[in-house]
Structure formats: C-alpha cells, structure tokens
C-alpha positions, 0 to 999 in steps of 0.5 A: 500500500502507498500510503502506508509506504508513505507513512512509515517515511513520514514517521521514521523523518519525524524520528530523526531516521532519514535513511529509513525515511528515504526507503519507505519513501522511494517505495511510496513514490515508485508505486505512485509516481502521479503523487507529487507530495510522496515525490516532494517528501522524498526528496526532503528525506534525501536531502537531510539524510545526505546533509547529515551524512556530510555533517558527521563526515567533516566532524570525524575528519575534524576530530582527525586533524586535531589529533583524535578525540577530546573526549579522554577522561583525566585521571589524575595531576600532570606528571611532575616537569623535568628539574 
C-alpha cells in the first residue's frame, strides 16, 4: 500500500531516521509516481539524510586533524616537569 509506504517515511523523518525515511519513501513514490507530495517528501528525506551524512563526515575528519578525540577522561595531576 502507498500510503502506508508513505507513512512509515513520514514517521521514521519525524524520528530523526532519514535513511529509513528515504526507503519507505522511494517505495511510496515508485508505486505512485502521479503523487507529487510522496515525490516532494522524498526528496526532503534525501536531502537531510545526505546533509547529515556530510555533517558527521567533516566532524570525524575534524576530530582527525586535531589529533583524535577530546573526549579522554583525566585521571589524575600532570606528571611532575623535568628539574
């Protein structure tokens, strides 16, 4: 059912879930292609969906640059300098 298709990607976008937004979506749109808004929210889907694929891309690769992460735990006082 088109609809139902139509639905589930409407909810899983609304969840934050864009690459299953975009499936159900794509289904949707492939079974009625005449449907201009399964079309339009399809295209949103993908649209996001690569938006944030590239969003957490030039994070990973910022977080490389500065040398991994910022996220160590500190354990205890600095080691003592050389005298």
């Amino acid at each position: 059912d088109d609809y139902a298709q139509f639905g589930w990607g409407l909810s899983a976008a609304k969840l934050g879930q864009f690459e299953l937004a975009v499936e159900h979506l794509a289904v949707a749109a492939a079974m009625r292609p005449d449907v201009n808004y399964y079309t339009l929210a399809l295209r949103g889907a993908r649209a996001t969906a690569r938006a944030q694929t590239s969003a957490a891309h030039r994070r990973q690769e910022a977080k490389k640059s500065r040398g991994g992460t910022t996220d160590a735990k500190i354990t205890g006082p600095p080691p003592p300098r050389g005298r």
